[in-house]
C-alpha positions as CSV (number, residue, x, y, z in Angstrom):
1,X,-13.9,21.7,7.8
2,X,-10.6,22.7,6.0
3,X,-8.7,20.1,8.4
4,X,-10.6,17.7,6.4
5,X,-10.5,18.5,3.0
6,X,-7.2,17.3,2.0
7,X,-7.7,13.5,3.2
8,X,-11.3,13.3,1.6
9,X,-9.3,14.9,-1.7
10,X,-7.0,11.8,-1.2
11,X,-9.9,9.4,-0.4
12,X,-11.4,10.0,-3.6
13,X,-8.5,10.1,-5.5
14,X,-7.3,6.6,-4.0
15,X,-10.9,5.3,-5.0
16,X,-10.6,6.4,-8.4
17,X,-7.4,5.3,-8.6
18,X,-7.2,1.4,-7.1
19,X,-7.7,-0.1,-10.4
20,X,-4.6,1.1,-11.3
21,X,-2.4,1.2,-8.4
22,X,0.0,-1.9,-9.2
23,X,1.5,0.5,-11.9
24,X,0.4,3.9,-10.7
25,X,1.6,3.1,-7.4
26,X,4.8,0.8,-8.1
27,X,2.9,-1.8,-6.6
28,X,1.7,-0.8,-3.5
29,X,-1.7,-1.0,-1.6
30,X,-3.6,2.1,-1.4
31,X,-5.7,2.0,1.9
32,X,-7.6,4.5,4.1
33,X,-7.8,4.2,8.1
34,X,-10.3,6.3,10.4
35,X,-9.3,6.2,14.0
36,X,-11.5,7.3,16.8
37,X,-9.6,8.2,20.4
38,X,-11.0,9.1,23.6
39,X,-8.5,10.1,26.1
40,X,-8.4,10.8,30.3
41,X,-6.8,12.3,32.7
42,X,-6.4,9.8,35.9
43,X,-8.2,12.3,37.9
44,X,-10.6,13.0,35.0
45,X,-10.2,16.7,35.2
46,X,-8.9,16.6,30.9
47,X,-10.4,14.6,28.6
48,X,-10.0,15.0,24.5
49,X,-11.8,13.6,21.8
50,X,-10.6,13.1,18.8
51,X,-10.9,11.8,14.9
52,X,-8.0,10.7,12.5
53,X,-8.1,9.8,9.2
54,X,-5.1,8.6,7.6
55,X,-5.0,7.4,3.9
56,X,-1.6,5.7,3.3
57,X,0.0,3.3,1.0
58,X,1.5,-0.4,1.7
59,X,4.0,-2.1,-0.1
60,X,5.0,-6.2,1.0
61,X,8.5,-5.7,0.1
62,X,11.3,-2.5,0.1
63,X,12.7,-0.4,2.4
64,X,9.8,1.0,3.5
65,X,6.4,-1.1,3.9
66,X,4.0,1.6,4.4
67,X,3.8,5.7,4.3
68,X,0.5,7.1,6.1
69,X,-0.6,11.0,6.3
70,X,-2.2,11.7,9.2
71,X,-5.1,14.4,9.8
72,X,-6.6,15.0,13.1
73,X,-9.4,17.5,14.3
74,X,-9.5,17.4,18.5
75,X,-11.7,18.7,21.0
76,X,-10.0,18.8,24.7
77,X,-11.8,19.9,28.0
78,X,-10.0,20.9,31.2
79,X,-11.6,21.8,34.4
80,X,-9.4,23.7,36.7
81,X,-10.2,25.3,39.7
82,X,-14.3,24.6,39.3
83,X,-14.3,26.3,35.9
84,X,-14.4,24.1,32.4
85,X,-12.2,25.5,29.4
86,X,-12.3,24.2,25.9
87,X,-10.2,23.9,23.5
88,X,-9.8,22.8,19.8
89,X,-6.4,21.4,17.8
90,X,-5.4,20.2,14.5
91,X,-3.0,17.6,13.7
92,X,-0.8,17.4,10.4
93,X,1.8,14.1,10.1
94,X,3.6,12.3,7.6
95,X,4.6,8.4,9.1
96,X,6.5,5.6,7.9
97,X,6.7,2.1,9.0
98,X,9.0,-0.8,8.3
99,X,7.9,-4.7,9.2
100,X,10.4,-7.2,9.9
101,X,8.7,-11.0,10.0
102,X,10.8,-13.8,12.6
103,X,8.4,-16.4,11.7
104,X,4.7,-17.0,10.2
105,X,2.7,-15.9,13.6
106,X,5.5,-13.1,14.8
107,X,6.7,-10.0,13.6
108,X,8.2,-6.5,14.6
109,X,7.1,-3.0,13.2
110,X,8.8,0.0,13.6
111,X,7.1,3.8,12.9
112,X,8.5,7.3,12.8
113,X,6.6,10.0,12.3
114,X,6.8,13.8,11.8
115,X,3.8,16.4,12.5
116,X,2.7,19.8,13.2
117,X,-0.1,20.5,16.0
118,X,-2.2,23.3,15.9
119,X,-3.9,24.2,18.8
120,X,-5.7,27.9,20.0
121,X,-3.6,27.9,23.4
122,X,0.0,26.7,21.0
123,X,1.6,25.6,17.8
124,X,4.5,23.1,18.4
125,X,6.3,20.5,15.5
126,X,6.4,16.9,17.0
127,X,7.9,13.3,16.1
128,X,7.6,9.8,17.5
129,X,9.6,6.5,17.7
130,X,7.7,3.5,18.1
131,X,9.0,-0.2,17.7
132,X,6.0,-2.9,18.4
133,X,6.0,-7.0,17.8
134,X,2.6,-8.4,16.9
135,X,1.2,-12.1,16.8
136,X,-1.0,-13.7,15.1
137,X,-3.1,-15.9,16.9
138,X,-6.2,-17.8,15.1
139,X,-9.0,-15.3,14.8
140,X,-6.9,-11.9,15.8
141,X,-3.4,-10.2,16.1
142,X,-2.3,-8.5,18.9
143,X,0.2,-6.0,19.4
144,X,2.1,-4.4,22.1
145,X,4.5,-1.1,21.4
146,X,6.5,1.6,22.9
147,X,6.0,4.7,22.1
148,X,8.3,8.1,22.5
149,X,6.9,11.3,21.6
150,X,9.1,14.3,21.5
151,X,8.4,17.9,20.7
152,X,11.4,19.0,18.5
153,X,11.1,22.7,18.2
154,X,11.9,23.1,22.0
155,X,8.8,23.3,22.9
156,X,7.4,22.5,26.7
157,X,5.1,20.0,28.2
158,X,4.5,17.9,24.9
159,X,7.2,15.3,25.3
160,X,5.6,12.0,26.6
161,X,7.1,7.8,26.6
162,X,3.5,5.7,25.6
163,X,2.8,2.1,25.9
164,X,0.5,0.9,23.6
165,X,-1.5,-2.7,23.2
166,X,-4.5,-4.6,21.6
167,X,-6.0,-6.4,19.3
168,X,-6.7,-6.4,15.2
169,X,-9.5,-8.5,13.9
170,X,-9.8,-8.7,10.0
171,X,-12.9,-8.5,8.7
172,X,-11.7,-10.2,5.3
173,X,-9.5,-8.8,3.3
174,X,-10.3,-5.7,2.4
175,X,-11.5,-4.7,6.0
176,X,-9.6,-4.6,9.3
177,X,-10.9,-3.0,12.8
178,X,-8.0,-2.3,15.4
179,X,-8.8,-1.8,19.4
180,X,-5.7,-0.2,21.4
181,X,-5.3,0.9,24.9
182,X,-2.8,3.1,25.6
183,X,-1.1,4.7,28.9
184,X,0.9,7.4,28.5
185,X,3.7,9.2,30.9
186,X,5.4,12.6,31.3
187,X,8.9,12.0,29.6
188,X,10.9,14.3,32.6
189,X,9.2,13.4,35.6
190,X,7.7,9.8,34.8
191,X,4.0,10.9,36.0
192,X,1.2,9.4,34.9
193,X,-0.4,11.7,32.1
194,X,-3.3,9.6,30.3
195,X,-5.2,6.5,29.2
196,X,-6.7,6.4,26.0
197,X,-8.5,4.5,24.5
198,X,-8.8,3.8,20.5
199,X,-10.7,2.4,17.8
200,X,-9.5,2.1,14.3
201,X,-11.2,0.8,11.0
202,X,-8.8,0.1,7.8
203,X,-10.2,-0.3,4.6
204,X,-7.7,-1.5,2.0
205,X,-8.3,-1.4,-2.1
């Protein structure tokens, strides 16, 4: 419950607050995301659940575009040897994104991101690279990414090089769902660690 507290604070605050936000907010778009992610083993012995919900603001032009905060409650099982162990986590992030537009259909993003997990087996502090083109095509956008996760406390077994692709539909433009599937790899030894598989909604004052 207290995982959530902070981003419902924020979701409130953004709502009372969108009037306002071309001053408040030096013109930028306040926005809040929920992102639902179910994730597998290949041999289906771990799979985690998990909810995100990120408010965040977007501005068209600068040096940045966009600045998200992440908050993410997870619930992982793992069978091992016949017997089933559970486990919960919390995720804390900050992420920033930059676009860069090569024409009216195609464009590149990049995102970096800095978090803290908290999870009852370990605590570890994170960050990720991710570069990704999208294009538009008539009724959706679709994007494929890279993605390189690295645990930067020295921390073991959490580093991990993603690929990530799918497609975003706008509902109008206030609304946007996003699909992604996503295959992820142990960074050291290039063995296949997960597919997940993702559903985000974006609503956008």
């Amino acid at each position: 419950m207290q995982t959530l507290c902070m981003p419902i604070f924020l979701l409130m605050l953004i709502a009372s607050c969108s009037v306002y936000a071309d001053t408040t907010l030096y013109g930028g778009q306040p926005r809040i995301a929920i992102e639902f992610e179910h994730e597998e083993a290949p041999d289906h012995s771990e799979i985690a659940n998990s909810v995100t919900l990120i408010p965040g603001i977007r501005w068209n032009n600068g040096l940045i575009n966009q600045v998200e905060l992440l908050v993410q409650a997870e619930r992982e099982k793992e069978k091992e040897d016949g017997v089933l162990h559970k486990e919960s986590g919390r995720k804390v992030a900050i992420r920033f994104r930059k676009d860069f537009q090569f024409t009216d259909n195609l464009r590149a993003t990049t995102r970096v991101l800095l978090g803290r997990a908290l999870n009852e087996s370990d605590d570890y502090t994170y960050a990720y690279f991710e570069p990704a083109f999208k294009y538009k095509f008539r009724y959706f956008d679709f994007t494929v990414g890279v993605r390189t996760v690295r645990a930067i406390d020295g921390s073991d077994g959490h580093d991990s090089n993603k690929v990530r692709l799918g497609p975003s539909f706008e509902i109008n433009k206030h609304n946007e769902i996003e699909f992604r599937w996503v295959r992820s790899w142990e960074a050291n030894s290039g063995k296949h660690e997960s597919d997940a598989y993702i559903i985000e909604y974006i609503s956008k004052f």
